[in-house]
BASEDREN-994108 format. One record per residue: residue number from 0; residue in three letters; chain; x, y, z of N, C-alpha, C in turn. Coordinates in nm, 2 decimals. Layout:
<rs>
R  seq  type  mol     nc1     nc2     nc3    cac1    cac2    cac3     cc1     cc2     cc3
R  NUM   ALA    A       X       Y       Z       X       Y       Z       X       Y       Z
...
</rs>
This chain:
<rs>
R  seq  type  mol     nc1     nc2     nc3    cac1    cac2    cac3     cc1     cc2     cc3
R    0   UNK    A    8.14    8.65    2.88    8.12    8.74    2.99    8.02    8.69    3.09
R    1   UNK    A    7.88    8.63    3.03    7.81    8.55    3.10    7.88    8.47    3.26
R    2   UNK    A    7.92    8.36    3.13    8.02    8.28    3.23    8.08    8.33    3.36
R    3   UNK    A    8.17    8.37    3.31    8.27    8.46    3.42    8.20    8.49    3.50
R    4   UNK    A    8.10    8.60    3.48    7.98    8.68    3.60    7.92    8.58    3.69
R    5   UNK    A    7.88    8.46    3.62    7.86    8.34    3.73    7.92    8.26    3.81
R    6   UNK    A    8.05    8.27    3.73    8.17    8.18    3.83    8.23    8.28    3.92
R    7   UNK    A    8.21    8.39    3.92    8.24    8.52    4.04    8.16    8.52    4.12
R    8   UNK    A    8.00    8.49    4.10    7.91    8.48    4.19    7.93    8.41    4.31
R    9   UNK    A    7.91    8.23    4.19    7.95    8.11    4.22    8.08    8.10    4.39
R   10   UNK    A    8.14    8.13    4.29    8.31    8.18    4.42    8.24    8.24    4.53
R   11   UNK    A    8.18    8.35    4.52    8.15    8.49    4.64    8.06    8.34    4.75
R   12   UNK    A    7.99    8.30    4.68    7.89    8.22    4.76    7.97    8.08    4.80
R   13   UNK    A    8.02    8.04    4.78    8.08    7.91    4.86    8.23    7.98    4.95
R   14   UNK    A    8.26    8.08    4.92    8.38    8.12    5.02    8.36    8.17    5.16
R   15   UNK    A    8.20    8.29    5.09    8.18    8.37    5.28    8.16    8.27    5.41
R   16   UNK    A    8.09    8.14    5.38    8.02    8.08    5.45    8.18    8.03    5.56
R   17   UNK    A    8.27    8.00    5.52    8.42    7.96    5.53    8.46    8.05    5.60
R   18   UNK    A    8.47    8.19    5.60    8.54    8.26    5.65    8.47    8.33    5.76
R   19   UNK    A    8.33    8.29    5.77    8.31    8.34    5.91    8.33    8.23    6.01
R   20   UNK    A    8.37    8.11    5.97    8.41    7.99    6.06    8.58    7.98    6.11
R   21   UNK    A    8.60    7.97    6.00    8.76    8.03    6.00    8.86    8.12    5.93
R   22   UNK    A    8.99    8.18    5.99    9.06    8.26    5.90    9.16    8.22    5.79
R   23   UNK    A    9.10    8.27    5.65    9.15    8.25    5.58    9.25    8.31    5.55
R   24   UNK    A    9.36    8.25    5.55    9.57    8.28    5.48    9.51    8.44    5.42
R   25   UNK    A    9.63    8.48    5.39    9.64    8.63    5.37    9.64    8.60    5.19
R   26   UNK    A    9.59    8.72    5.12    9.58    8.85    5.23    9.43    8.92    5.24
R   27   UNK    A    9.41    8.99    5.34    9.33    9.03    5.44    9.30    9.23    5.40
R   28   UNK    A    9.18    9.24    5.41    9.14    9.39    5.36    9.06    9.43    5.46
R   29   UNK    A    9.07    9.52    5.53    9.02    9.60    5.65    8.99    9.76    5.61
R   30   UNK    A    8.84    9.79    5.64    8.81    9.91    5.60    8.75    9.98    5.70
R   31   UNK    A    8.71   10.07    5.69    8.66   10.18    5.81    8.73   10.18    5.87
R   32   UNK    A    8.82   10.17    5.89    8.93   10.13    5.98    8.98   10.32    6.08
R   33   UNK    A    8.97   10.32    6.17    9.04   10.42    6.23    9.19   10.42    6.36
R   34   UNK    A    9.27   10.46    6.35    9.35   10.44    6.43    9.41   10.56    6.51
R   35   UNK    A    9.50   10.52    6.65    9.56   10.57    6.75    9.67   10.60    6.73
R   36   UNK    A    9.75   10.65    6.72    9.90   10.61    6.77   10.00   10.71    6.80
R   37   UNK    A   10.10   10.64    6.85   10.21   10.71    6.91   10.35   10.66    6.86
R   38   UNK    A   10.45   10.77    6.83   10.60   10.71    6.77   10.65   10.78    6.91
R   39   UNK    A   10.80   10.69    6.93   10.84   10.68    7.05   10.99   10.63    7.03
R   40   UNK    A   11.07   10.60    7.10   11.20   10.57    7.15   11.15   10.48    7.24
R   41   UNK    A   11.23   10.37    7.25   11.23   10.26    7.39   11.35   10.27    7.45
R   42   UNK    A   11.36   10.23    7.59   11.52   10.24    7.66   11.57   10.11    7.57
R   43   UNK    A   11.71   10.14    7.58   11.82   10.03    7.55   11.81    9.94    7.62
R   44   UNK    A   11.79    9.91    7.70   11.75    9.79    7.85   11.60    9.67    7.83
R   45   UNK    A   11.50    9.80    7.79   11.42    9.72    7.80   11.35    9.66    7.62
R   46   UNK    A   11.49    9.68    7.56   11.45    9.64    7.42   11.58    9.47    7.45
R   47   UNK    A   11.66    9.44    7.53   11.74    9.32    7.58   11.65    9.19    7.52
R   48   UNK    A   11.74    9.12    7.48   11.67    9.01    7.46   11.51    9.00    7.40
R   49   UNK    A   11.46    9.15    7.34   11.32    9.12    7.27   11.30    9.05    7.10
R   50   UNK    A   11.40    9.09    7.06   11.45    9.07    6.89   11.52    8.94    6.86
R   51   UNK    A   11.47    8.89    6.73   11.57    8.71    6.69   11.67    8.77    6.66
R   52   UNK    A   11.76    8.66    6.67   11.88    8.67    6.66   11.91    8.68    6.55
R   53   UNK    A   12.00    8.78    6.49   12.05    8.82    6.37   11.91    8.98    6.33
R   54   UNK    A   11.81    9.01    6.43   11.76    9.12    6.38   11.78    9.23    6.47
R   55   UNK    A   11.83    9.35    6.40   11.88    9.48    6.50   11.79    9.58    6.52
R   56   UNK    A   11.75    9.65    6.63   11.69    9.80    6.63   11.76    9.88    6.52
R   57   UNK    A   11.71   10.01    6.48   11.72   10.07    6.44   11.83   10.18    6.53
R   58   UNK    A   11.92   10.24    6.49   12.03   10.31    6.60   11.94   10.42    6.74
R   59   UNK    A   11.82   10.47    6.68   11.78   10.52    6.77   11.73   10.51    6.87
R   60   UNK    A   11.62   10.35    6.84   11.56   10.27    6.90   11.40   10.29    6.90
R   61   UNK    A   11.38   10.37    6.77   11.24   10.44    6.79   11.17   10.29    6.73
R   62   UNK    A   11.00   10.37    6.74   10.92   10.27    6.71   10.81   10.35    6.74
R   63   UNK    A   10.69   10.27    6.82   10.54   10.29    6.87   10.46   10.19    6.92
R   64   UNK    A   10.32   10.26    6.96   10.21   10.18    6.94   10.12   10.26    6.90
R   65   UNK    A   10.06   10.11    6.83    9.91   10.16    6.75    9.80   10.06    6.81
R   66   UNK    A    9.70   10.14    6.81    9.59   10.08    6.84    9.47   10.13    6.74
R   67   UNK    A    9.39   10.01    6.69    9.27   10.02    6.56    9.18    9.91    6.58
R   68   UNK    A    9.09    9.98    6.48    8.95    9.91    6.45    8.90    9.91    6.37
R   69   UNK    A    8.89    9.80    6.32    8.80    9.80    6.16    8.72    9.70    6.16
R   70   UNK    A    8.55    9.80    6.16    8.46    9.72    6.14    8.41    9.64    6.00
R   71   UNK    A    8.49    9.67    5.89    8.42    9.61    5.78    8.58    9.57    5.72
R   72   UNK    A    8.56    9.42    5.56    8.66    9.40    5.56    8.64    9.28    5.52
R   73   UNK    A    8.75    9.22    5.47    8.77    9.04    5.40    8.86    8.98    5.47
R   74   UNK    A    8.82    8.84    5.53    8.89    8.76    5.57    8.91    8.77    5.73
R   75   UNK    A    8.90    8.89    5.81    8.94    8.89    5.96    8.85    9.01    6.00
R   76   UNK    A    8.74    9.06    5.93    8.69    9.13    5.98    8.56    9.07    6.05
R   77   UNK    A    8.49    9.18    6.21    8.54    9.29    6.23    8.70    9.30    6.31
R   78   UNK    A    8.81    9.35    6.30    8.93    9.34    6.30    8.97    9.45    6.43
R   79   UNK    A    9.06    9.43    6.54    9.11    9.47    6.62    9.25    9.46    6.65
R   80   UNK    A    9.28    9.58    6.75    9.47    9.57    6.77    9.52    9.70    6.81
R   81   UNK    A    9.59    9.61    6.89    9.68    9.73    6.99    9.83    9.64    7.01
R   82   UNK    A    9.92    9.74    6.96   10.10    9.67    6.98   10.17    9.74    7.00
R   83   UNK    A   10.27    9.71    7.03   10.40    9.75    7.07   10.45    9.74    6.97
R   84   UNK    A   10.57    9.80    6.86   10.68    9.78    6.77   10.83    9.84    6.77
R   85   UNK    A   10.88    9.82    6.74   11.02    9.87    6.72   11.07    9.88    6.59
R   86   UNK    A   11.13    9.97    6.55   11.17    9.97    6.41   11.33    9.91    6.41
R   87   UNK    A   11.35    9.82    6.27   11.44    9.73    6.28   11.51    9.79    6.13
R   88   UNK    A   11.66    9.76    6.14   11.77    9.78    6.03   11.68    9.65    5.94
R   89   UNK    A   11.73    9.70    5.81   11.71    9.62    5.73   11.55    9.64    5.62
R   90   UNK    A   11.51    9.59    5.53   11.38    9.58    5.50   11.29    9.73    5.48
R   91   UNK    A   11.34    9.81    5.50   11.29    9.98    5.44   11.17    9.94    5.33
R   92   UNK    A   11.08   10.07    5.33   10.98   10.01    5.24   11.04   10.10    5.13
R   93   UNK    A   10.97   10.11    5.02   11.02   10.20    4.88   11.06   10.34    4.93
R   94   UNK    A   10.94   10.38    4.99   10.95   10.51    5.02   11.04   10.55    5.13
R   95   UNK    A   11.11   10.41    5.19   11.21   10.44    5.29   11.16   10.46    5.46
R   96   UNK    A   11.04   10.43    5.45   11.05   10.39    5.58   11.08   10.28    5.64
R   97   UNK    A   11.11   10.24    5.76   11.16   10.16    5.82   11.10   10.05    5.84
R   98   UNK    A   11.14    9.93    5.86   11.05    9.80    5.90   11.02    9.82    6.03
R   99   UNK    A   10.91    9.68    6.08   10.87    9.69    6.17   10.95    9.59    6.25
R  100   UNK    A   10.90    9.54    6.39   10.88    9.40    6.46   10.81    9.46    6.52
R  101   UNK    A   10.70    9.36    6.62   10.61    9.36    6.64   10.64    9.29    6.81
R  102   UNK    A   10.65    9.38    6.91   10.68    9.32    7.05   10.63    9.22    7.12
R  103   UNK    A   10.49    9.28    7.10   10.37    9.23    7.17   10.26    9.29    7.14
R  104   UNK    A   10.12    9.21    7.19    9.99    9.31    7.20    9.87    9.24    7.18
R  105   UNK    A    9.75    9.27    7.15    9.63    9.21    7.11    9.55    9.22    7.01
R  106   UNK    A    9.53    9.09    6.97    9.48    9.09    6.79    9.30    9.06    6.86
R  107   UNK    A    9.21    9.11    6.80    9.10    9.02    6.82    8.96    9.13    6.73
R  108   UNK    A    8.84    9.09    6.80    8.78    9.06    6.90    8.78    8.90    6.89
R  109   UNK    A    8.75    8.85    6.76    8.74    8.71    6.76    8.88    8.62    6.76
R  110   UNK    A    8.88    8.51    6.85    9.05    8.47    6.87    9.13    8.36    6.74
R  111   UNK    A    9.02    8.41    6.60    9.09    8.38    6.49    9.18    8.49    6.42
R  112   UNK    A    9.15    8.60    6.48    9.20    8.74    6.43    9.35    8.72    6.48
R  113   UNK    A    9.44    8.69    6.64    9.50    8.68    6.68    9.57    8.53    6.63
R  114   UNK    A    9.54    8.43    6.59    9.55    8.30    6.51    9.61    8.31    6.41
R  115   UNK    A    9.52    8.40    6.32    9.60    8.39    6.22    9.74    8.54    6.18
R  116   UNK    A    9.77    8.62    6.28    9.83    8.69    6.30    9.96    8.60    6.37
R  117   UNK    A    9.95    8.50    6.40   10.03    8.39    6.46   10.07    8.34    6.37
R  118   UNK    A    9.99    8.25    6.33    9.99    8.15    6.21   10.07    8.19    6.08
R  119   UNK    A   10.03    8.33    6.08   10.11    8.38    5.89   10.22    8.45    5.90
R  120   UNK    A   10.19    8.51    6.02   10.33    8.66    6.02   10.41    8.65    6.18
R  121   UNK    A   10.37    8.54    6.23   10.47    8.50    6.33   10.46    8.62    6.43
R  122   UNK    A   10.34    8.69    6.44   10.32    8.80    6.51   10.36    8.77    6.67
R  123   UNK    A   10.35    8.62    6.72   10.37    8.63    6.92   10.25    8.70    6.97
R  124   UNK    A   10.08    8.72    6.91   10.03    8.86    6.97    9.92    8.76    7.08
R  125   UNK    A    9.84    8.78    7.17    9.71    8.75    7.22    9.61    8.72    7.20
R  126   UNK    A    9.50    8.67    7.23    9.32    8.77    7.17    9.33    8.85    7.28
R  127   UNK    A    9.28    8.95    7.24    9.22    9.08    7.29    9.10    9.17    7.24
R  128   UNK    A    9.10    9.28    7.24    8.99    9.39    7.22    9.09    9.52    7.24
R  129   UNK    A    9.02    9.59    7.12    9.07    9.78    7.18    8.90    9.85    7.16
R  130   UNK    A    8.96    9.95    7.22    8.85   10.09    7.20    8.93   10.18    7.18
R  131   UNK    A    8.83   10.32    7.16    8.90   10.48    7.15    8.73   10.52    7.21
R  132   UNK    A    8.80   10.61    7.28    8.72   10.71    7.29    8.76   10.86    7.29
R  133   UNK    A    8.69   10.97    7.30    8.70   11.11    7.33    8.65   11.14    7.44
R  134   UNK    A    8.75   11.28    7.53    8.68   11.35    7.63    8.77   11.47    7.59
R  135   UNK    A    8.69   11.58    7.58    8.73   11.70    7.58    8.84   11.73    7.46
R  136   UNK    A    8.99   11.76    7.41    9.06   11.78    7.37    9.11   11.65    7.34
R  137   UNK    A    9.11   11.52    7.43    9.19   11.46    7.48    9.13   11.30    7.39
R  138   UNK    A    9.19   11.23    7.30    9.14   11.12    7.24    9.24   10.96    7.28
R  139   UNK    A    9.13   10.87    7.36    9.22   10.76    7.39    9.21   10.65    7.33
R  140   UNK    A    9.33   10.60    7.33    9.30   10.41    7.24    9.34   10.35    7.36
R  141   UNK    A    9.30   10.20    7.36    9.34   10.06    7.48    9.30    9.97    7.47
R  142   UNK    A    9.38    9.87    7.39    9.34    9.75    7.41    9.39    9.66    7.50
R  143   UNK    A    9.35    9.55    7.52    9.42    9.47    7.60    9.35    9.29    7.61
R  144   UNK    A    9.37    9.27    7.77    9.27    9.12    7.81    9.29    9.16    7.94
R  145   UNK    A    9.28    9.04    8.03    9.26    9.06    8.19    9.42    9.04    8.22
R  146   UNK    A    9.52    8.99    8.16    9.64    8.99    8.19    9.74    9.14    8.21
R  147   UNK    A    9.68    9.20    8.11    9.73    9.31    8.04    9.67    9.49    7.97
R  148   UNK    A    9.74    9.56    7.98    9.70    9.61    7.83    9.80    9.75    7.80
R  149   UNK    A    9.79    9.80    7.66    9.79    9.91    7.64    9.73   10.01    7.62
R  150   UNK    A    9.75   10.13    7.68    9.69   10.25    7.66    9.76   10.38    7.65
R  151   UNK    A    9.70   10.47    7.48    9.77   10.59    7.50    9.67   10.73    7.43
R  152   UNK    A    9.73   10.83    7.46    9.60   10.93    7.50    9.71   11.04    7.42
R  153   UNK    A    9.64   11.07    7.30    9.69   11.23    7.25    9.54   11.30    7.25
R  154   UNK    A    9.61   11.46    7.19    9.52   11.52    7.14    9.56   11.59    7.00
R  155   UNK    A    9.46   11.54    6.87    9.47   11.53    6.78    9.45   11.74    6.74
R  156   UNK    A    9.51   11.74    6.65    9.49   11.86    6.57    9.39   11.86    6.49
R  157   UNK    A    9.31   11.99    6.42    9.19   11.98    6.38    9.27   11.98    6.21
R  158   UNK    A    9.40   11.98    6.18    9.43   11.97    6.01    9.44   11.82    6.00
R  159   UNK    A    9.38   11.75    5.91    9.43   11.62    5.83    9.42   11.58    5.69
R  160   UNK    A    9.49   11.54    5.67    9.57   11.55    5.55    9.53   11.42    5.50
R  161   UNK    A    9.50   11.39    5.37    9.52   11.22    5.30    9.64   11.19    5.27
R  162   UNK    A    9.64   11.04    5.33    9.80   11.01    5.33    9.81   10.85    5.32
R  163   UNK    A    9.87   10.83    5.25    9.87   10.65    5.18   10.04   10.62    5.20
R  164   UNK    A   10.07   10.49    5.24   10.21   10.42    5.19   10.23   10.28    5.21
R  165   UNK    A   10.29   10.22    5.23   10.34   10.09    5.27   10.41   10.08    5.35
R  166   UNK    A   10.37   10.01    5.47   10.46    9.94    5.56   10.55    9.82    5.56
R  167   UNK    A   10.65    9.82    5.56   10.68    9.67    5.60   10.68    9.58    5.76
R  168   UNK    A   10.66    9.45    5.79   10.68    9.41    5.92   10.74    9.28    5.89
R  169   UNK    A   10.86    9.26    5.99   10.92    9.14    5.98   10.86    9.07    6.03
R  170   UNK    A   10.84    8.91    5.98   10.84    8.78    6.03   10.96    8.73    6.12
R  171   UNK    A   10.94    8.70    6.24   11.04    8.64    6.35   11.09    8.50    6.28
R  172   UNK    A   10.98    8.44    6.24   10.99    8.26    6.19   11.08    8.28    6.09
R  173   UNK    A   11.05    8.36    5.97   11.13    8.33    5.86   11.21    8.46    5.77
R  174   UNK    A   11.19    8.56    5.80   11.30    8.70    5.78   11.17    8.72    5.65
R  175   UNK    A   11.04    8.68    5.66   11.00    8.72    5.55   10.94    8.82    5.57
R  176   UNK    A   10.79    8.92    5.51   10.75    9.01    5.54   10.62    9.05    5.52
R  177   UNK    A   10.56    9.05    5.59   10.41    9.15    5.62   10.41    9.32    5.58
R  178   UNK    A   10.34    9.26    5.44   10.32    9.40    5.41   10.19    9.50    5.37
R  179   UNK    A   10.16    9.63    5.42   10.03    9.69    5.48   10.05    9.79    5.38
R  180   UNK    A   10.01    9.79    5.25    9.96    9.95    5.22    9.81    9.95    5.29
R  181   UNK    A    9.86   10.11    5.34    9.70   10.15    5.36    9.69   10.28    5.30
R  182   UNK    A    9.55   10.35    5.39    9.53   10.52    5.30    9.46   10.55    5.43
R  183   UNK    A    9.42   10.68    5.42    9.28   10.71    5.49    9.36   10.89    5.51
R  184   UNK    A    9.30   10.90    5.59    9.33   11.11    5.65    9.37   11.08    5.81
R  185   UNK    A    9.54   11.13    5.81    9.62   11.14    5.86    9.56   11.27    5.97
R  186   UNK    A    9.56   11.27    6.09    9.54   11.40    6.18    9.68   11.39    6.27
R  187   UNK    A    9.77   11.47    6.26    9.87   11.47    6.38    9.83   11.52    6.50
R  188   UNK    A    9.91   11.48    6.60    9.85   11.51    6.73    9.96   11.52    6.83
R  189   UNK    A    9.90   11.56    6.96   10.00   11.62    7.08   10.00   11.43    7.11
R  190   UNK    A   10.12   11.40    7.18   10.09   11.27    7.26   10.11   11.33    7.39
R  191   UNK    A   10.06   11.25    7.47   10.00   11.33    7.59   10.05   11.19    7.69
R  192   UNK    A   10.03   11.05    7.68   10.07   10.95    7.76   10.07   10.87    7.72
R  193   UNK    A   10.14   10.71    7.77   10.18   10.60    7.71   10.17   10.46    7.86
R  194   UNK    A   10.04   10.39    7.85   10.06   10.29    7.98   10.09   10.18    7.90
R  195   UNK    A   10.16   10.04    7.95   10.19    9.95    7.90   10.18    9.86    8.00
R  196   UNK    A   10.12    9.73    8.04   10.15    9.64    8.13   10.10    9.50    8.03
R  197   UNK    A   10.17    9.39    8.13   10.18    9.28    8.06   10.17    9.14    8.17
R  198   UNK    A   10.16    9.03    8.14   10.23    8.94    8.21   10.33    8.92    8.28
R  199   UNK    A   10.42    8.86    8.39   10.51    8.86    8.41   10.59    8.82    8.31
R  200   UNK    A   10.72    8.81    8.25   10.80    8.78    8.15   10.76    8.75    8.03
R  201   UNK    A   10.64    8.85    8.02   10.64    8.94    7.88   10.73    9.04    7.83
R  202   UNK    A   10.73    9.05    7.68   10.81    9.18    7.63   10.71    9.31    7.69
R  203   UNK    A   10.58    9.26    7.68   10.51    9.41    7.74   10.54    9.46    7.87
R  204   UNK    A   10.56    9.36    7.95   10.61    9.40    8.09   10.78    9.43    8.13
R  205   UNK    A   10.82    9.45    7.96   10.96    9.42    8.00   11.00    9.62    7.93
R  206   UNK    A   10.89    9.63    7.87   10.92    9.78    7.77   10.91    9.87    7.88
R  207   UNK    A   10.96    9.96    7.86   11.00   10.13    7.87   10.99   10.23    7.77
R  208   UNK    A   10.94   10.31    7.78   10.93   10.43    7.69   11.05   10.51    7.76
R  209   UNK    A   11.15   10.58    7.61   11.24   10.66    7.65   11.16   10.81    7.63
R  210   UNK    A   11.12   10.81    7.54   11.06   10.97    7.48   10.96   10.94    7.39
R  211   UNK    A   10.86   10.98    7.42   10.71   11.03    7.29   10.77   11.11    7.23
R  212   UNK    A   10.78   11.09    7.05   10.82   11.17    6.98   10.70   11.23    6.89
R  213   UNK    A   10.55   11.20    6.91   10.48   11.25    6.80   10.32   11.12    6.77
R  214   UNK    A   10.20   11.21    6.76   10.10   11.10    6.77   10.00   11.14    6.64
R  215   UNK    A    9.91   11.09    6.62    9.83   11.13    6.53    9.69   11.00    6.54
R  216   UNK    A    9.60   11.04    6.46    9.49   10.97    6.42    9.48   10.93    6.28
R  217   UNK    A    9.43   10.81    6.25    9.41   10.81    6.12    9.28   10.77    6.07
R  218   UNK    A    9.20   10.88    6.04    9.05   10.80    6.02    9.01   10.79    5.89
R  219   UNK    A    8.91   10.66    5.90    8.86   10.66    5.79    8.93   10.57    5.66
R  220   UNK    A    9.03   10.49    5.75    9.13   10.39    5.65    9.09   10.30    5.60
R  221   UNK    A    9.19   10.22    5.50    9.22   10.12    5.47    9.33   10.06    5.46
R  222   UNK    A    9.32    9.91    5.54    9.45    9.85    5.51    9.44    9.73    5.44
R  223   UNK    A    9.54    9.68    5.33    9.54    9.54    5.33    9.66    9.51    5.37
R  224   UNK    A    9.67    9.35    5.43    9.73    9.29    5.50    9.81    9.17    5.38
R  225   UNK    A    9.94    9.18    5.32    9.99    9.05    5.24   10.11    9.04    5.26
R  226   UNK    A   10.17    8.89    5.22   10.28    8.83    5.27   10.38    8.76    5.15
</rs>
């Protein structure tokens, strides 16, 4: 038992120094974590040419964005993000939700967060930054860079609930999968608005929102990130 207790030490102390230099492969644990978001429908037009070939929308075309922050955490922390996604046929998690892809958006604050969101899960995302803030009723997330960004504004309800599951997200590069159990207390919310801009001949600049279906907050989370 000795032993062990010192080769765990041992490990803790030659790895941190690594990982504030660079990001270390998955998987990745993000805590405090609080998030934004909004489920949604995209037009049929401006989802054209966003998806690899051989991967389909889902029939209705729904999806979202989320935008988060997690100040504490292994491997990519402090951790940032704001995206675009669509939910795709195929890959359901246990509990039957739907897979992701991931359109566009901004991974950061530091541009190894974005790297290795590149690097492992074929994400396509930026470096960026998000915030949230509050005014009144009214709670907003936005991240972005000087090219771009996202921004969307509910108003959360005062009931929340604890609520844990697993996400899945497809890999573009290789049909494989990014998978996110998290937890934390669920607050549902009014969505109230949805801005999106991008580069020229970006997917962000190429999206439409058909209909906000439904928003919520999630504070107080955890996610881990594996592949």
């Amino acid at each position: 038992m000795k032993k062990l207790t010192q080769t765990a030490i041992a490990t803790a102390l030659i790895a941190t120094p690594a990982l504030a230099e660079d990001a270390a492969p998955p998987p990745y644990l993000m805590t405090e974590a609080n998030t934004v978001t909004i489920a949604l429908t995209w037009t049929a037009d401006s989802l054209e040419g966003l998806l690899p070939e051989g991967m389909e929308a889902v029939e209705d075309r729904s999806g979202g964005i989320n935008i988060y922050d997690a100040d504490e955490g292994f491997g990519l922390s402090p951790y940032s993000a704001a995206y675009a996604y669509v939910n795709v046929a195929g890959h359901d998690s246990d509990a039957g939700i739907p897979a992701r892809f991931i359109l566009g958006g901004w991974y950061g604050p530091d541009p190894k967060v974005a790297d290795a969101m590149n690097t492992h899960f074929a994400a396509g995302v930026s470096t960026g930054d998000s915030s949230q803030s509050e005014e009144g009723e009214e709670w907003t997330g936005t991240g972005g860079d000087d090219t771009g960004a996202i921004t969307l504004v509910v108003k959360p309800g005062d009931d929340c609930i604890a609520s844990a599951a697993t996400l899945n997200y497809v890999n573009a590069r290789d049909d494989s999968l990014m998978q996110i159990p998290f937890e934390g207390d669920f607050c549902p919310a009014e969505p109230v608005s949805v801005d999106i801009s991008g580069p020229d001949g970006s997917a962000l600049a190429q999206l439409e929102v058909d209909a906000m279906l439904g928003g919520g907050r999630l504070r107080n989370g955890a996610f881990a990130f594996t592949k």
